[in-house]
C-alpha positions in Angstrom: 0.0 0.0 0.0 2.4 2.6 -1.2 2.8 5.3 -3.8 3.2 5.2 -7.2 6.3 7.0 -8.0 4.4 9.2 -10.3 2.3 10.3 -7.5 5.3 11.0 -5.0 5.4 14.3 -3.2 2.2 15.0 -5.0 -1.3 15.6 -2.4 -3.7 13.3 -3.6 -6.4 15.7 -3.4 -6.5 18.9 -5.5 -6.1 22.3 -4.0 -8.6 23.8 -1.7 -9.3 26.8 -3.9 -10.8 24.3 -6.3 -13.0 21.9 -4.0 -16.5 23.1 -3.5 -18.0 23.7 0.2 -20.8 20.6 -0.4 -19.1 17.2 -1.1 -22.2 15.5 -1.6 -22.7 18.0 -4.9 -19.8 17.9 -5.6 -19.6 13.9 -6.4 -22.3 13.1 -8.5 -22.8 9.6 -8.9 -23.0 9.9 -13.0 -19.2 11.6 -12.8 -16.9 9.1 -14.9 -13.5 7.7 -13.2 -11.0 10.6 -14.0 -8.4 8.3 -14.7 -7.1 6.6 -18.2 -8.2 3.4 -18.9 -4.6 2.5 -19.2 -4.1 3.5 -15.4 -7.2 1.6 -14.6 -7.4 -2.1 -14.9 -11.0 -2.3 -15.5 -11.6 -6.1 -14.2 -14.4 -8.8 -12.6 -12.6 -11.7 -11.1 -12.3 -14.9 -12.9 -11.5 -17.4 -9.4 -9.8 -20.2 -12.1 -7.7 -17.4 -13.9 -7.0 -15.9 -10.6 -5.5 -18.8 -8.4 -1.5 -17.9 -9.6 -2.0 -14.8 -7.9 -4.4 -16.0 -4.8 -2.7 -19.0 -4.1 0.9 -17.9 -2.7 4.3 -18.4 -4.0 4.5 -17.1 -7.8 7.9 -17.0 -7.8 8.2 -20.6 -8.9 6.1 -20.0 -12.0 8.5 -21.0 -14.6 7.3 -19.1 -17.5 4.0 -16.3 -17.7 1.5 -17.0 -20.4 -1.2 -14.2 -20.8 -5.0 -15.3 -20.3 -7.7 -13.0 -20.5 -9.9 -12.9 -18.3 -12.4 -10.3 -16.8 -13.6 -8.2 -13.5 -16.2 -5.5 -12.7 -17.3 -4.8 -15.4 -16.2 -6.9 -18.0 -13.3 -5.4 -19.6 -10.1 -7.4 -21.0 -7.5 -7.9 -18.5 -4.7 -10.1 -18.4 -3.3 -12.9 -15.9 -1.2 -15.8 -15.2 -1.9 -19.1 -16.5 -1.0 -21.3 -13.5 -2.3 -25.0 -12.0 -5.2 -23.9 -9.4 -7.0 -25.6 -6.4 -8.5 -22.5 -5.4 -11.8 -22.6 -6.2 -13.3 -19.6 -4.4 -15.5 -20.5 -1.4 -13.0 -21.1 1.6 -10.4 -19.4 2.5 -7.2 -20.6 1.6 -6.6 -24.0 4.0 -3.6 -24.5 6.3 -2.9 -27.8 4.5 -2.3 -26.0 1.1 0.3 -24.3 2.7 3.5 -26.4 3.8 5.2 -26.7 7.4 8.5 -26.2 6.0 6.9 -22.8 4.9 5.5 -21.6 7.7 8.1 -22.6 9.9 10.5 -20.6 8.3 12.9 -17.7 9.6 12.9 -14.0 8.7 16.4 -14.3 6.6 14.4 -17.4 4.4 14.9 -16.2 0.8 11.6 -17.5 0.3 8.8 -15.1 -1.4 6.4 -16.8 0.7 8.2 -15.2 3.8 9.8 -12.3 2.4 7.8 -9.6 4.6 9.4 -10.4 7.2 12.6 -8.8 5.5 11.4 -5.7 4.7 10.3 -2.1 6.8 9.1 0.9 6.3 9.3 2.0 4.0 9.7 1.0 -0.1 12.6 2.7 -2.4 10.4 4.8 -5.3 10.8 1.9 -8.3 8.7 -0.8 -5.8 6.1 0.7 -3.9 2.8 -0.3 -4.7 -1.5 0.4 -4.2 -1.0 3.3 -1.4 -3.5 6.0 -3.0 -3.1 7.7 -5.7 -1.2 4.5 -7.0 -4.7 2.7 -9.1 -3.1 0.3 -10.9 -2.4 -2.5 -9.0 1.2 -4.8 -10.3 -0.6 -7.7 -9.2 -2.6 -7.6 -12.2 0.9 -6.8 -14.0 1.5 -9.8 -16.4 5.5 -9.9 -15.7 5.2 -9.0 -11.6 6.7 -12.1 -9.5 5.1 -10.9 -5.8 7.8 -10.8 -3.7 5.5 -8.4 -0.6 8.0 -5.6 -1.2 4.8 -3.7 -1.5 3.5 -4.2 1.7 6.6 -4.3 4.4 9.9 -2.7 2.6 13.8 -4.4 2.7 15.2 -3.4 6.1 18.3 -3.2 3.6 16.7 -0.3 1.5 16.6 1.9 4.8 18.7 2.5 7.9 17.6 -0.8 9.5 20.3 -3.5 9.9 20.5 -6.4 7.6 18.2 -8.6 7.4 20.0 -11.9 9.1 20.1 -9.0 12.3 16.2 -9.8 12.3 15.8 -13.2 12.6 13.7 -14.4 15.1 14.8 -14.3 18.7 16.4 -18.0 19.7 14.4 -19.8 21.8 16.2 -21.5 24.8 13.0 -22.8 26.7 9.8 -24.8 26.1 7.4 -21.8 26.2 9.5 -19.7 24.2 9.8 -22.1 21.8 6.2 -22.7 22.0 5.4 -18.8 21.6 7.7 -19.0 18.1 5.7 -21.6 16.8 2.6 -20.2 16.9 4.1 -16.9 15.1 5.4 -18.4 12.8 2.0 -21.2 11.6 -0.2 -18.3 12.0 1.3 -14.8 11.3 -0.4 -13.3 8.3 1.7 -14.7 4.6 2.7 -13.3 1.8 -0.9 -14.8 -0.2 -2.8 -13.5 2.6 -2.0 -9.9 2.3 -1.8 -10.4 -2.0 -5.5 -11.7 -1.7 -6.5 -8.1 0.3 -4.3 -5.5 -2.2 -6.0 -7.2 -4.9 -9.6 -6.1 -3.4 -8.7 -2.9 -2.4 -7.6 -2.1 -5.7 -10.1 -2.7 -7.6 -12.6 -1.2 -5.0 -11.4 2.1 -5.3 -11.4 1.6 -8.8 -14.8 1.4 -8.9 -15.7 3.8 -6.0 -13.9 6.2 -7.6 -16.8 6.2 -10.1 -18.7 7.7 -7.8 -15.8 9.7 -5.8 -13.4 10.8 -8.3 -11.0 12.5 -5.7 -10.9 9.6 -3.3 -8.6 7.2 -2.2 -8.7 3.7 -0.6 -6.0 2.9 2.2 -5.6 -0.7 3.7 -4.9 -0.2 7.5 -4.9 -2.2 10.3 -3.1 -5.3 10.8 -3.3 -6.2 7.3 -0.2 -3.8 7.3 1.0 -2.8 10.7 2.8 -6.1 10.9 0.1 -7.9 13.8 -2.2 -9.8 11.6 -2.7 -13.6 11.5 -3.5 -15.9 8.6 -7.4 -15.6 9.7 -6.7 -11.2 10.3 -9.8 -9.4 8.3 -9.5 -6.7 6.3 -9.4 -3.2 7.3 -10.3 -0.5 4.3 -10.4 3.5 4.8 -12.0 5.8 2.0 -10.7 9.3 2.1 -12.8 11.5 0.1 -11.6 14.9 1.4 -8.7 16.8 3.2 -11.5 18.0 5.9 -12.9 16.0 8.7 -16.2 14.1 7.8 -19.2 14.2 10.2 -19.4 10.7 10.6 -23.1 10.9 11.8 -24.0 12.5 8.5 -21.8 12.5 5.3 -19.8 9.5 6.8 -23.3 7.7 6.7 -24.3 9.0 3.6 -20.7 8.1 1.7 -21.7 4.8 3.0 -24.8 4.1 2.3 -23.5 5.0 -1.3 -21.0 2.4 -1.4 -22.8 0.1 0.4 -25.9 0.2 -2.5 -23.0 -0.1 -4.9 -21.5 -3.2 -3.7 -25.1 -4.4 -3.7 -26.0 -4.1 -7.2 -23.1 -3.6 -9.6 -20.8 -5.0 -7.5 -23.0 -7.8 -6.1 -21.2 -10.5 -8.3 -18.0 -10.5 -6.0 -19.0 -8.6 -3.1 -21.1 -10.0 -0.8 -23.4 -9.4 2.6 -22.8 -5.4 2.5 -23.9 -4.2 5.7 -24.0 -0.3 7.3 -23.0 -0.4 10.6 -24.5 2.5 12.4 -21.4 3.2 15.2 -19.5 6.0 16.8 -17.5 5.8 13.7 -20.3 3.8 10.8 -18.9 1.1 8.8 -19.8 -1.3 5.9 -18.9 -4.5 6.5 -18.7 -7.2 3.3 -17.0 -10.0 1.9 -14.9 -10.1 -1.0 -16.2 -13.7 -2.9 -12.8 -13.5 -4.6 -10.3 -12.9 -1.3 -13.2 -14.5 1.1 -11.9 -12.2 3.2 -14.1 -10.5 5.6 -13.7 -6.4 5.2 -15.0 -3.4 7.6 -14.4 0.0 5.4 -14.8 3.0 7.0 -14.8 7.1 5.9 -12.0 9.4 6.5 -11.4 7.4 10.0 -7.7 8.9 9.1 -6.3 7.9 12.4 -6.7 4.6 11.7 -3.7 5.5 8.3 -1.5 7.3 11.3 -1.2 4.0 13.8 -0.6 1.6 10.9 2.2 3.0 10.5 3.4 4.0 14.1 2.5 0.2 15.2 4.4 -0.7 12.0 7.2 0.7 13.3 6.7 -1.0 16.5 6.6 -3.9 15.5 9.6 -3.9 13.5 12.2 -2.4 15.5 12.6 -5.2 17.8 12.2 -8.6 16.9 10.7 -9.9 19.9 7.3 -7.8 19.6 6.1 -9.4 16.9 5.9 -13.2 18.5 4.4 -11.5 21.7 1.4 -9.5 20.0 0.1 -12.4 18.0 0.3 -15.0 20.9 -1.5 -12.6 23.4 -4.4 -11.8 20.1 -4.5 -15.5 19.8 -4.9 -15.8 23.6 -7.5 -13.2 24.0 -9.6 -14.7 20.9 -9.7 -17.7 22.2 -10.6 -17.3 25.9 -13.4 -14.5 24.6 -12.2 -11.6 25.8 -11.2 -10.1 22.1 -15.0 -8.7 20.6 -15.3 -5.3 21.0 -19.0 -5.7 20.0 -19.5 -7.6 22.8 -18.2 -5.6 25.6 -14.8 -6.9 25.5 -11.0 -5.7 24.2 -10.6 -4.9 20.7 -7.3 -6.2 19.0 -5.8 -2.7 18.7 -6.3 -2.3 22.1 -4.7 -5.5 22.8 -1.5 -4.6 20.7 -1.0 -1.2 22.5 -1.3 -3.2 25.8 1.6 -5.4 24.9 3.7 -2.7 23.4 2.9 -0.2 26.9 3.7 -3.4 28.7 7.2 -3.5 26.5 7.9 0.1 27.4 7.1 -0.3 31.6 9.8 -3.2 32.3 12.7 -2.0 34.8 14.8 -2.3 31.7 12.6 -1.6 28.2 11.8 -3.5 25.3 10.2 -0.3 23.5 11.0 3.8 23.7 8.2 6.1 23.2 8.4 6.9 19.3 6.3 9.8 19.4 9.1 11.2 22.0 12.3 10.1 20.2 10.8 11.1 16.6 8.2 13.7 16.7 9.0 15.3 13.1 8.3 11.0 11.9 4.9 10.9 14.1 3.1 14.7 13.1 -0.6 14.1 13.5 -0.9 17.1 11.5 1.0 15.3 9.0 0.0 15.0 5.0 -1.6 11.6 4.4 0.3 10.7 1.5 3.9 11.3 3.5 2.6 9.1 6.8 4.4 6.0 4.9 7.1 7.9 4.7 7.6 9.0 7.9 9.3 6.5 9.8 12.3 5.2 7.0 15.0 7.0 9.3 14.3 5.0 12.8 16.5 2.1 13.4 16.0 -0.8 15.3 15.9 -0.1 19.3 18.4 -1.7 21.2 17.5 -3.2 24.6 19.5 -4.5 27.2 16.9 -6.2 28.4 17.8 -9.6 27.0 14.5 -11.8 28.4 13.3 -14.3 26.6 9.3 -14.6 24.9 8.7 -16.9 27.6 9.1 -15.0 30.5 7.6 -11.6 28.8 4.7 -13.7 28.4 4.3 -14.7 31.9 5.4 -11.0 32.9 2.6 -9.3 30.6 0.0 -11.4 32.4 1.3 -10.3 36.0 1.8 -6.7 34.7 -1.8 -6.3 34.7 -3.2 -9.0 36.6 -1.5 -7.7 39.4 0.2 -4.5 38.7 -1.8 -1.7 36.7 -3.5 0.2 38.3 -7.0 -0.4 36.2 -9.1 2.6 38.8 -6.7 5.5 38.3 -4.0 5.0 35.1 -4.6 5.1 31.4 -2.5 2.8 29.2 -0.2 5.0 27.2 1.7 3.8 24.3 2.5 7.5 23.8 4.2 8.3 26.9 5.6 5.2 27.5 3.9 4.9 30.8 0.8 5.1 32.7 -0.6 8.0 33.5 -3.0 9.6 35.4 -6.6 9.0 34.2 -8.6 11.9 32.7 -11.4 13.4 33.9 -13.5 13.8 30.8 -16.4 12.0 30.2 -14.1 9.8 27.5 -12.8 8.3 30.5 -15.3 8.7 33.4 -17.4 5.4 34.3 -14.9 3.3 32.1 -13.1 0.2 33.5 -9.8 0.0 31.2 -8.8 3.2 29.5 -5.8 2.8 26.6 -4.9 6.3 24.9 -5.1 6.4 21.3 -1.8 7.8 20.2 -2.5 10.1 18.0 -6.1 11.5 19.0 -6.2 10.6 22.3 -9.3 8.9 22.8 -10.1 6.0 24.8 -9.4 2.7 22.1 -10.9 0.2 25.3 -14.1 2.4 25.4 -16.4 -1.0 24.4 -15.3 -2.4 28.1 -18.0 0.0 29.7 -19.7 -3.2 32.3 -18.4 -4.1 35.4 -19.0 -7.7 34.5 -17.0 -7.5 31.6 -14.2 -6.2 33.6 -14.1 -9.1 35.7 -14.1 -11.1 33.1 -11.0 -9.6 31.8 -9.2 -9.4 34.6 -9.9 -12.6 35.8 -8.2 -14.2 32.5 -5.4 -12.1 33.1 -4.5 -13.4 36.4 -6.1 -16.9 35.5 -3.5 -17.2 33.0 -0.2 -15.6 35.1 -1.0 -17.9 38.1 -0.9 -21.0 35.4 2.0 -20.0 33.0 4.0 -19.1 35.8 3.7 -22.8 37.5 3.4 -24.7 34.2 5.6 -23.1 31.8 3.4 -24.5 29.2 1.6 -22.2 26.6 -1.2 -25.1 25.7 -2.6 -24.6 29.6 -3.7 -21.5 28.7 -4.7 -22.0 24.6 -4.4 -25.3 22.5 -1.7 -25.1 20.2 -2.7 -27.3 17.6 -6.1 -26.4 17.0 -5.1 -22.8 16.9 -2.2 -23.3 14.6 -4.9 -25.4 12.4 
């Protein structure tokens, strides 16, 4: 999700002086895409022509042959002609992909695994589908996808090499145990493939309607968190300017969401409004079957991709930790916002406040140490940017997954204070609770970095609290006498 290099140092939006006051008028939906059709790959997903690119590892295509095939709205495109047993219904099983793969470490020279050799963020000649880039190279007939895309060479910025990066070694059972799990289930190179493909030709077509918007994928599709089974996250910027999200956000939406349902109703599926705090349309892409929530100028949600990106890059032991504790909390309930409980971003900035609290830290504040890389006030299309000048963070703290495991359980099963701190991955600390009514009658308040809400606001029930907590220290009191990460979540079924 980066820049063409045509676009760079360009806004994606043109200057104020020439946007009109009423954005609904202004975006007729009869208003033609203003892009060439040779910038636009005009496409409706063929799922035998398609399973080259869906299935994984390209690279060991021998030779391309073109075959048309068609998307959308039925135009010409081209693709590879490869063996498929993708056939469009499931998502893509465990089995098709091989233990050797997934068991892999970061130096493998293997495209399957080749984001985890990469950073932020992408020299000018590879970036790829970060608005106002259209055209995606996945649909390019002689592209071999390597992720470079999606998480940059370490090499191509001041990170250290990539052998520097490997995976932490693991000297213990649990450690060992934690590693495994990363490595079956931490989102692959197919995976994120499957979700570019879908948000580029969404915004193709939106921007039908919305000719001066751009689609960004955020979330943990690309902050460097998300699993094999991670949905997608999608946010449509349609203007510089905030966006009441109780009135044009809904009204953008209920746009998109009738136009999924009729023109786009042969590969997207279920498209649902979602009346929240911030309203979302929720669908399924037929040809990713991956699950997507796309929201309106939620722009916030561009700026933490990119700051947990960083995060999760500049040490190698952060990684492992988030996806454990995300599987952990999915599978003991406690990981449903909708249902009164922790959302995974609030989940990931627990670990990472955790990281920054030991006597000796994991994790710096990187607001503190690079405020010029983190301006909220910064231009959208330079957040990517931003962070290509941070190199890794260098910890004397030398303890192993294991034991930050068990010490992220008794941090705040027995530690935090939940009554009067806030979680702040910003400060690198807790801090004092606010009194606004953001905070006020809330059981577990986590800052967001950049706007400073309250991400845990879902947890507002004492009984849900309880809950929480109750796992927390649940867990602590086991892993700390067993030592053994299936007491707490089954291995193999999650890893299956």
């Amino acid at each position: 999700m980066f820049p063409n290099p045509s676009n760079l140092g360009r806004p994606p939006f043109p200057p104020k002086h020439q946007q009109q006051s009423n954005l609904i008028n202004k975006l007729p939906l009869n208003i033609p895409p203003t892009l060439s059709q040779q910038q636009i790959v005009d496409a409706r997903f063929n799922f035998q022509n398609a399973a080259a690119l869906l299935s994984g590892n390209l690279a060991t295509i021998p030779a391309v042959t073109l075959q048309p095939m068609t998307y959308g709205n039925g135009s010409t495109v081209h693709m590879f002609d490869a063996p498929t047993s993708f056939r469009g219904r499931k998502r893509l099983r465990e089995q098709s992909v091989s233990h050797d793969v997934k068991r892999q470490r970061f130096h493998s020279h293997c495209p399957e695994t080749a984001v985890v050799n990469q950073a932020v963020p992408l020299p000018e000649g590879r970036r790829y589908s970060f608005p106002g880039s259209v055209q995606s190279p996945l649909l390019r007939a002689h592209y071999i996808p390597d992720l470079t895309g999606c998480v940059p060479p370490l090499r191509d910025t001041l990170f250290p090499d990539p052998i520097e990066t490997t995976l932490p070694v693991a000297k213990d059972k649990l450690s060992q145990q934690v590693l495994d799990l990363f490595q079956a289930c931490q989102q692959q190179t197919c995976d994120l493939n499957r979700k570019e493909l879908c948000r580029t030709e969404l915004q193709r077509e939106i921007q039908r309607i919305f000719p001066q918007s751009r689609l960004y994928l955020v979330g943990s599709s690309l902050n460097g968190f998300g699993t094999r089974s991670s949905d997608g996250d999608l946010c449509l910027v349609v203007k510089e300017e905030p966006v009441n999200q109780k009135t044009e956000a809904r009204h953008i939406l209920s746009l998109v969401q009738k136009l999924f349902s009729t023109k786009l109703s042969s590969y997207i599926e279920r498209p649902q409004l979602i009346r929240a705090k911030v309203p979302i349309v929720k669908f399924r892409d037929k040809v990713s079957c991956v699950e997507f929530d796309l929201n309106v100028n939620n722009v916030v949600g561009i700026r933490n991709t990119f700051l947990l990106r960083t995060y999760a890059y500049i040490e190698n032991r952060v990684r492992p930790l988030v996806l454990v504790v995300k599987k952990w909390a999915n599978f003991h309930e406690i990981n449903d916002a909708s249902r009164g409980t922790l959302s995974s971003y609030s989940l990931v900035l627990m670990v990472l406040h955790y990281l920054q609290t030991l006597p000796e830290p994991i994790l710096p504040s990187l607001q503190k140490n690079y405020p010029e890389s983190f301006d909220p006030t910064m231009q959208l299309h330079l957040v990517h940017q931003a962070p290509c000048t941070i190199p890794p963070y260098s910890s004397k703290n030398g303890s192993s997954l294991g034991d930050l495991l068990i010490g992220f359980f008794k941090y705040y099963a027995t530690e935090f204070d939940w009554s009067h701190q806030m979680i702040s991955v910003r400060e690198a600390k807790a801090i004092p609770r606010p009194d606004g009514t953001e905070w006020r009658n809330k059981f577990i308040c986590v800052e967001e970095p950049f706007d400073g809400t309250n991400t845990a606001r879902a947890v507002h029930e004492k009984q849900k609290f309880d809950i929480i907590r109750g796992e927390f220290l649940k867990s602590w009191q086991v892993l700390r006498d067993k030592k053994d990460l299936n007491c707490i979540l089954p291995l193999r079924a999650t890893m299956q």
